[in-house]
N, C-alpha and C positions, 0 to 999 in steps of 0.2 A: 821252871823255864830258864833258861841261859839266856842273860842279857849280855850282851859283844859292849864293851868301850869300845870310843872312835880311835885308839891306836889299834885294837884286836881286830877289827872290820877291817881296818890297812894292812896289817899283816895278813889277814886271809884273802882279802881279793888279791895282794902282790902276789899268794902259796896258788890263786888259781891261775893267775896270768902266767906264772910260770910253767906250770903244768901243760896249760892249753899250748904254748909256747914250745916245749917238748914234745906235744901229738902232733904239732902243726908242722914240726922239722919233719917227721917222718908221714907226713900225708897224710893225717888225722885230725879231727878235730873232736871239741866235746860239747855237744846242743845239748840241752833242758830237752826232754821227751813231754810235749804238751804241743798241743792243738796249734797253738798262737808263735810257735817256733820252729814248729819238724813237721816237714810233710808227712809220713807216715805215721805219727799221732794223728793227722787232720782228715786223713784221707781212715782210717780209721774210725773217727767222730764222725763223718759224714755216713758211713755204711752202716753205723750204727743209728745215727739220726732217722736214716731216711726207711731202719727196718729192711736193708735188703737184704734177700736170703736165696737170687740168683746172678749170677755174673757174669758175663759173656765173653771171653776175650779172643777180640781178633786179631792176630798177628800175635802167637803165642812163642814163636822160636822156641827152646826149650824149656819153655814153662819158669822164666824167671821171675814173671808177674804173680805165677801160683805162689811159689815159694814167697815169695813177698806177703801175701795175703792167709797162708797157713801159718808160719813161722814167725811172722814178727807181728801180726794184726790179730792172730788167732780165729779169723771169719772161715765159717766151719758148714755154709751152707753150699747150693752146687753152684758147678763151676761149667762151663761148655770154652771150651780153647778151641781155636783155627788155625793152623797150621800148614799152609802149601810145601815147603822145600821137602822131601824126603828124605835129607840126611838130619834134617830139626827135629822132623815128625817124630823120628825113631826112638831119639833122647826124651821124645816130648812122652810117647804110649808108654814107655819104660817106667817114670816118675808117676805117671797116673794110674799106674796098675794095680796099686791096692788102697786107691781112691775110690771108693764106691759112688761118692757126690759128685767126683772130677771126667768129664765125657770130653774126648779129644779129637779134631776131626782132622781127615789130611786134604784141608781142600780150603781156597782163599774166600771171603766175601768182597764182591764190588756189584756195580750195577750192572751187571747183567752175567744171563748162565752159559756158563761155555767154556772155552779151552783158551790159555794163554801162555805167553813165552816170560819169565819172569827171570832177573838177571840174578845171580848168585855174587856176594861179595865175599870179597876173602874175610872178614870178621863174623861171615853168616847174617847178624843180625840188619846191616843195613842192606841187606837185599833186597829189590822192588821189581816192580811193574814196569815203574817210570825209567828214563835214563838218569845217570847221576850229572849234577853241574858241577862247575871246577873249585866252587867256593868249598863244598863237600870233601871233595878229594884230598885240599889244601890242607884241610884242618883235620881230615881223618886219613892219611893215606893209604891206612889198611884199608879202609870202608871199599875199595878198589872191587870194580867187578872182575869174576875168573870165570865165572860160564854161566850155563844158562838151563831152561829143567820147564818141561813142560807141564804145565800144571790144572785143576780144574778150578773153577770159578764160579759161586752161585750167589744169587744176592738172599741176603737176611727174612727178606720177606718171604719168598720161597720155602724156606726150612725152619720160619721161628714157631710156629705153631708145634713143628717136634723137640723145641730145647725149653717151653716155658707153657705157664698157662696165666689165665685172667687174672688171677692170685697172686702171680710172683710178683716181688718188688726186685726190679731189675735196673743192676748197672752195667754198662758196658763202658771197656777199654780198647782204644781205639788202634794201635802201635802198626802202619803198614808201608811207613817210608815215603808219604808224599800221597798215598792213594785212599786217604783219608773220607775225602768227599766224596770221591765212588762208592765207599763201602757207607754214607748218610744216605746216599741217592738209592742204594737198593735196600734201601730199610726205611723208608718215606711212612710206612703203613704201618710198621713195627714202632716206630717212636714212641708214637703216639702212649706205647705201655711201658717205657724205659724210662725210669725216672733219675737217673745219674750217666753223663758220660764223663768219659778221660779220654783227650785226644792229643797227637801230640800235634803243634803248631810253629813253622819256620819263622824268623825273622827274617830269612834274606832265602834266595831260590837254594834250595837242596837239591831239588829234585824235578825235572823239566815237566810243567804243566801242575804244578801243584799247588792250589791254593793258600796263600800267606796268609798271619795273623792277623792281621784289619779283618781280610775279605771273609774270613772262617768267622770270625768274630758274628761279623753281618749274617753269615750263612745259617748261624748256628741260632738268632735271632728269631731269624726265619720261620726256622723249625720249632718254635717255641721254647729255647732255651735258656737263660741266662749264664754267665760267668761267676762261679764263686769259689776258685779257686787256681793259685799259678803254682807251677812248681817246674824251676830251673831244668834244663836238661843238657843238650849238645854243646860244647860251645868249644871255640877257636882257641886252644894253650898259650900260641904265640901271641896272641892279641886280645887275650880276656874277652874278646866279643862272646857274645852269647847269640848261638845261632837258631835254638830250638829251644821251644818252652812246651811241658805238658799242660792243657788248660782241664779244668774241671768245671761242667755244667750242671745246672740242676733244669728238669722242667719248669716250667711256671704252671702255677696253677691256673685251670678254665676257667674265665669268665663267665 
């Protein structure tokens, strides 16, 4: 076993602060890959915790959440993506076509079934339902809407009985730019067998009409969830504000 003297433990933590210090010039950094430090270890422990082996993900844009979940987690059970925009959809059926577990659909969930006008933004992915607020624009200015795309709309309850059964241990990912709790509210009845979500949650108005972190917190309460997990996401360059957090929930168990 290598025992370090206190001058050789100096030399090597000064040989790593250097190092991090060189990743960190060029936009990099270097985290410990473990549970207690990296999202993606943690969010990994949990899908292996909890035994899941279906995933639901709503607001898939090109399937960067997939990749996330085959390539760096290695979770290798099935997959159901939603997708409305149809220039996303196209990139999204492309990557899932010789996914046999991965089913892709070109159609939005919220609470209710029908037809909607949803805004396209020039980065794609912060496109919505809702309009955007200035706080949004400031700190992203690509995030800017350029048009708009008709699209359909079914709630989860409706169609979960064709992407799962009594059996699966089911998480879902929430990504829809603000229309978060519309797509809780048409899955009231489906919850109930989903025992992991990920959603994302604002700090300050993104998006007009969308429920903030406090009140999500409460809502998600509600629904019989708990919080047991944050992980950073949007935030402000010019002002280090952090605008958007992804939260991760677990059920609680019935009393």
């Amino acid at each position: 076993m290598l025992i370090l003297n206190s001058n050789s433990k100096t030399k090597m933590t000064n040989l790593k602060n250097f190092i991090k210090k060189i990743f960190r010039k060029f936009g990099y950094d270097l985290v410990r890959y473990r549970p207690d430090s990296h999202p993606v270890a943690r969010l990994a422990r949990l899908i292996k915790f909890y035994q899941i082996d279906n995933i639901i993900d709503v607001g898939a844009n090109t399937g960067q959440f997939v990749s996330l979940l085959r390539d760096q987690i290695g979770y290798s059970g099935k997959i159901n993506s939603f997708e409305p925009l149809s220039s996303a959809f196209k990139i999204l059926e492309i990557k899932a076509r010789n996914d046999q577990l991965w089913t892709v659909y070109n159609y939005a969930l919220g609470d209710f079934t029908g037809e909607a006008e949803i805004n396209i933004s020039e980065n794609s992915y912060s496109s919505s339902l809702l309009n955007m607020m200035q706080a949004h624009l400031y700190a992203a200015p690509n995030s800017k809407y350029i048009s708009k795309e008709n699209i359909t709309i079914k709630t989860l309850d409706s169609i979960f009985i064709n992407i799962a059964s009594s059996q699966d241990k089911i998480f879902m990912k929430i990504d829809t730019q603000g229309f978060e709790s519309k797509v809780l509210k048409g899955a009231e009845n489906s919850l109930k067998k989903i025992l992991l979500i990920q959603l994302e949650m604002s700090l300050v108005s993104l998006y007009e009409g969308e429920i903030l972190f406090e009140d999500m917190l409460g809502l998600m309460k509600g629904y019989g969830y708990r919080l047991v997990g944050l992980v950073p996401g949007f935030a402000d360059l010019s002002t280090g504000h952090l605008l958007q957090v992804d939260g991760i929930f677990s059920r609680e168990p019935s009393p």
